[in-house]
N, C-alpha and C positions, 0 to 999 in steps of 0.2 A: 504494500500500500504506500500512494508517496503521501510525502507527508509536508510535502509543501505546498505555496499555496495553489488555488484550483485556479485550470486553465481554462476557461472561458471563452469561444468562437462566437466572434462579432463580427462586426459590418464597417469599417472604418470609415463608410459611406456619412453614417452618421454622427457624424461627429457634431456638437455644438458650439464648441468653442474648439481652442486646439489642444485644451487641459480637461475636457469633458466628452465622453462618448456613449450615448447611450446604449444600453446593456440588456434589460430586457423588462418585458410586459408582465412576466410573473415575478413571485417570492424566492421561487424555484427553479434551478436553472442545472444543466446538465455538462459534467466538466469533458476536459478532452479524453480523463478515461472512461468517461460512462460514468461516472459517481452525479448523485443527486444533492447538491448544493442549495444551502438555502439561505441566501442572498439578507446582510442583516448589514446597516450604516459603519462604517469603517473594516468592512472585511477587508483583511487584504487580497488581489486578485491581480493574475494574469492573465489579458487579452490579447489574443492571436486572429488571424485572418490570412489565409493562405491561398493562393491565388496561383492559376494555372494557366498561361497565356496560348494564342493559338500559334504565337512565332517558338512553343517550345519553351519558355522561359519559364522559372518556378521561384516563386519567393514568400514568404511570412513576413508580414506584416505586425511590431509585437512591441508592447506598451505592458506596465505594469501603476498599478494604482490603486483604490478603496474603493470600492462598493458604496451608492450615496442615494438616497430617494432622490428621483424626479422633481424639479419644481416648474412646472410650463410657466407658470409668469415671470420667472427670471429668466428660463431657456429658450421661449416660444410658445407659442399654441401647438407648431408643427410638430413637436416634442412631445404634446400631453399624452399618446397613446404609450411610452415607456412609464415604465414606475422605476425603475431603475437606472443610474448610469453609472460607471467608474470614471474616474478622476483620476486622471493620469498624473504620475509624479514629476519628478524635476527631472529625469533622464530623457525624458518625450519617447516619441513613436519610433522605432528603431524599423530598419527594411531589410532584410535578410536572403540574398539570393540563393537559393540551393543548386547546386552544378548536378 
């Protein structure tokens, strides 16, 4: 079992700020090994997004940050369908090519 923290596949689509990324619509949320996480205001969490292009190219897309309720009047209304987002740290979004 690891035992560090849960990895998290998002959308880096959605982003709302460049230090905020919405995360998701439940409580509950499902890590990259299949474990059932349950999403609570300062979890610590990693967010990945890995992307498979048609020129051949592969890369992870990968942020680390805390678990934070949703606020749509500070984020947007566009936003109110998440209840959740992570808060990315002072390291930001990292790009990671795989060969």
């Amino acid at each position: 079992m690891n035992m560090g923290k849960p990895k998290i596949r998002v959308d880096f689509n959605e982003l709302v700020k460049k230090d905020l990324l919405l995360l998701s619509d439940l409580d509950k949320v499902q890590d990259s090994e299949g474990n059932e996480i349950e999403l609570a205001e300062g979890l610590a969490i990693s967010v990945y997004e890995f992307n498979h292009y048609d020129n051949g190219e592969k890369e992870y897309i990968l942020a680390e940050g805390i678990a934070e309720r949703n606020d749509p009047e500070k984020n947007g209304r566009w936003s109110m369908n998440a209840k959740w987002c992570c808060r990315i740290n002072g390291n930001g979004i990292q790009v990671e090519t795989v060969h």
